[in-house]
C-alpha positions in Angstrom: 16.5 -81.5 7.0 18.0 -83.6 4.9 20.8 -83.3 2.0 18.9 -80.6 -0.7 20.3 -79.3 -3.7 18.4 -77.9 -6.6 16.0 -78.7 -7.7 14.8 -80.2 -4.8 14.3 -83.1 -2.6 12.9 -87.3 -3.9 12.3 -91.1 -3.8 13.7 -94.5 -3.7 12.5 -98.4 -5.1 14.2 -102.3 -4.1 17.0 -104.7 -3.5 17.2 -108.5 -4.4 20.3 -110.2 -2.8 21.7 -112.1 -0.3 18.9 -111.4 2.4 19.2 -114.1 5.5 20.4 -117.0 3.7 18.1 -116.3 0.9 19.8 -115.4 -2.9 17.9 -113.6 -5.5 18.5 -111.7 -8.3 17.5 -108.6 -9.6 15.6 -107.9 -12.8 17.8 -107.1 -15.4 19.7 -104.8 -16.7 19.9 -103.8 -13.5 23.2 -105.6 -11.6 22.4 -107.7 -8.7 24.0 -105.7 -5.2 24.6 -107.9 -2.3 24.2 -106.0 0.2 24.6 -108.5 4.0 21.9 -107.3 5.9 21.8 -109.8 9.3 19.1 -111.7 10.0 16.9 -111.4 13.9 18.1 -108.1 14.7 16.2 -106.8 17.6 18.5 -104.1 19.2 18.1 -100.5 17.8 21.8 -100.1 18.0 22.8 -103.3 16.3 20.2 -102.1 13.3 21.4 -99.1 13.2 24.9 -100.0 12.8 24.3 -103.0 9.9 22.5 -100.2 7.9 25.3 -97.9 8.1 28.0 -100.4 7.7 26.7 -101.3 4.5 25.1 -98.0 3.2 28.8 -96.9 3.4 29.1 -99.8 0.5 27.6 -98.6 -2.0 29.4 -95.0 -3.1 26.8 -92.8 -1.1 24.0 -94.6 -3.0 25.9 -94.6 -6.9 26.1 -98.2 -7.0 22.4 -99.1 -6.9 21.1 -96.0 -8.4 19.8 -98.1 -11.3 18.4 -101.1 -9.4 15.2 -100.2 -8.0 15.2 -103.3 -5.9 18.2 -103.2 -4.4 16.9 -99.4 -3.3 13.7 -100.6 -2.1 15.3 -103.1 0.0 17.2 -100.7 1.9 14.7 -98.7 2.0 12.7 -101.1 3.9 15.5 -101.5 6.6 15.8 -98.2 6.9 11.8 -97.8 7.7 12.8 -100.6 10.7 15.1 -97.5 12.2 12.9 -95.2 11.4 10.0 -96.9 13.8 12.7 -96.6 16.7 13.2 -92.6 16.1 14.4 -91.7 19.8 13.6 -88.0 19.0 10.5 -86.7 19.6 10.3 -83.5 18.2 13.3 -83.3 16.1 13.0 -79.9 14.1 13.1 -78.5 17.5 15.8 -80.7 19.2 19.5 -79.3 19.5 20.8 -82.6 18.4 20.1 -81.6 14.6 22.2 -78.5 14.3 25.7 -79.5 13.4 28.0 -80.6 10.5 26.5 -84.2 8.9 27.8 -85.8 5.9 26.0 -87.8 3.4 26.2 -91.4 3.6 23.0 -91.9 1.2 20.6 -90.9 -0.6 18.7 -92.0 -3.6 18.7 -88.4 -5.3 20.0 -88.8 -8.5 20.9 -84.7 -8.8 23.1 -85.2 -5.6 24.3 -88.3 -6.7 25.5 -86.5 -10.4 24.5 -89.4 -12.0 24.1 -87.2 -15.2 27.4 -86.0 -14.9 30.5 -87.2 -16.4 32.3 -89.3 -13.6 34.9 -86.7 -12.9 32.7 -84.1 -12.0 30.4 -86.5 -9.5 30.8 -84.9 -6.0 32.6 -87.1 -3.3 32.4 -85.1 -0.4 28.7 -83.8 0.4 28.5 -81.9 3.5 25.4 -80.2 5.5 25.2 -77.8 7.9 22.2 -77.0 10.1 22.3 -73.7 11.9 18.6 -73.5 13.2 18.5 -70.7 15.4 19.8 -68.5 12.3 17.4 -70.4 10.2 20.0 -71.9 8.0 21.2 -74.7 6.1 24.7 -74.7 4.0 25.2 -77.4 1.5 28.9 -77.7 0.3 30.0 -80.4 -2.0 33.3 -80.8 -3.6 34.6 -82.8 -7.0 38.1 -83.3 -6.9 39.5 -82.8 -10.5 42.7 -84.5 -9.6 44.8 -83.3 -7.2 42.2 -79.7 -7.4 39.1 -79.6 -5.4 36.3 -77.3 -6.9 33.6 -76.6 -4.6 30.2 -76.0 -5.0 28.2 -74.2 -2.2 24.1 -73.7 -1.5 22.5 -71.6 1.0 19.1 -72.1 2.2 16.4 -70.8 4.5 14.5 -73.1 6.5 10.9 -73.2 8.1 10.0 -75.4 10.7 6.5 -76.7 9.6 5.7 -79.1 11.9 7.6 -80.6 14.8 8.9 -83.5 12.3 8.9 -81.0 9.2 10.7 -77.8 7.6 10.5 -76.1 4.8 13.4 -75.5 2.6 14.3 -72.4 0.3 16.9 -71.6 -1.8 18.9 -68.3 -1.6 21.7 -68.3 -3.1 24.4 -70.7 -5.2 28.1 -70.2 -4.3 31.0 -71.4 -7.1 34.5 -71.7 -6.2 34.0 -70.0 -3.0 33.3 -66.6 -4.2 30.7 -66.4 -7.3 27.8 -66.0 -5.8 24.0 -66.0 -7.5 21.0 -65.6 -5.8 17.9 -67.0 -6.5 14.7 -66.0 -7.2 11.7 -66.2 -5.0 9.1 -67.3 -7.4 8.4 -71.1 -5.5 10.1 -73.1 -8.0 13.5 -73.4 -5.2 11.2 -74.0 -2.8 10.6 -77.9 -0.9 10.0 -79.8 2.5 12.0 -82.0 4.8 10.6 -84.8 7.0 13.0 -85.4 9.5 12.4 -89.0 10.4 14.7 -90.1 12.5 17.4 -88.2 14.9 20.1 -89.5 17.4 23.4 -87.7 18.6 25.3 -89.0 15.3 22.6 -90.1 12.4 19.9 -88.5 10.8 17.3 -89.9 8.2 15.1 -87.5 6.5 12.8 -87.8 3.4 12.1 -85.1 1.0 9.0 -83.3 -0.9 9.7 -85.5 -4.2 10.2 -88.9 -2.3 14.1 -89.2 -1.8 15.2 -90.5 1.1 18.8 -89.1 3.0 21.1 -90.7 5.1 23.3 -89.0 7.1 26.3 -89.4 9.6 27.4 -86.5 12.1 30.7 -84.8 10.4 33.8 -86.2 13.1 
């Protein structure tokens, strides 16, 4: 289960830049990202922490949210992880229950890259209660020095030993309006979890999105 928010779930594209002593640039309009990705890296852990080193670059994903190559390029380092997944099953590991926090995704509704900047969310945190079936979504937009928070709840399915299915149930404002939603199928999506470890999770989503995230501390 990755990061969801309504509607749901999505997809990513490409990244030309410095790439192991290679320089190319990126189509325009979109801006060319250099992101440092190290050449000849062989040890999961050492993969594992170059991607995160530099996902944590780019504003959870914001800066490259209009440069399809600069997404498919991480994309494609992040498939390299993905291959050394050290969970088997993990929809039904213990390891995935927890607080995570978002450290990227290429969902442009999470992102609020619709929004006006003030009201883009800069703290996006998950948690993952699976033996109550549950998955909390809490972001928060600071506004200056006044955070406004914006809660989801959803009920989760697991599908598959690698999959679950997400539902909506209810949308919580200021941490006390409360809505629930209807159960027509239009709230409804899937989660591929596709790679789990004690403090990172990858997971793609129903409409191709692809989420990043780092146990909470």
């Amino acid at each position: 289960m990755a990061f969801v928010s309504a509607p749901l779930l999505v997809r990513s594209p490409q990244l030309q830049s410095s790439f192991c002593g290679r320089s190319t640039v990126a189509p325009r309009p979109a801006p060319r990202i250099a992101v440092n990705w190290r050449c000849a890296v062989t040890a999961p852990t050492n993969l594992k922490k170059y991607i995160v080193d530099d996902l944590k670059k780019l504003d959870y994903g914001r800066k490259i949210a209009k440069n399809p190559a600069a997404q498919r390029k991480i994309d494609e380092k992040v498939q390299e992880l993905e291959q050394l997944n050290p969970t088997l099953n993990p929809v039904y590991d213990d390891k995935i229950n927890g607080k995570w926090l978002i450290l990227y995704t290429t969902s442009k509704s999470i992102l609020g890259i619709t929004r006006p900047k003030p009201f883009r969310p800069n703290f996006m945190l998950q948690t993952i209660d699976s033996p109550k079936k549950r998955i909390y979504n809490k972001e928060k937009v600071y506004l200056g020095p006044i955070p406004i928070t914006t809660a989801v709840e959803a009920l989760i399915t697991n599908t598959t030993a690698t999959r679950v299915t997400v539902r909506f149930l209810k949308f919580i404002f200021f941490g006390f309006l409360s809505f629930s939603v209807r159960d027509d199928g239009s709230f409804t999506g899937w989660q591929d979890i596709t790679y789990l470890d004690d403090d990172l999770r990858i997971s793609r989503g129903n409409e191709g999105n692809l989420f990043v995230l780092e146990r909470a501390k």
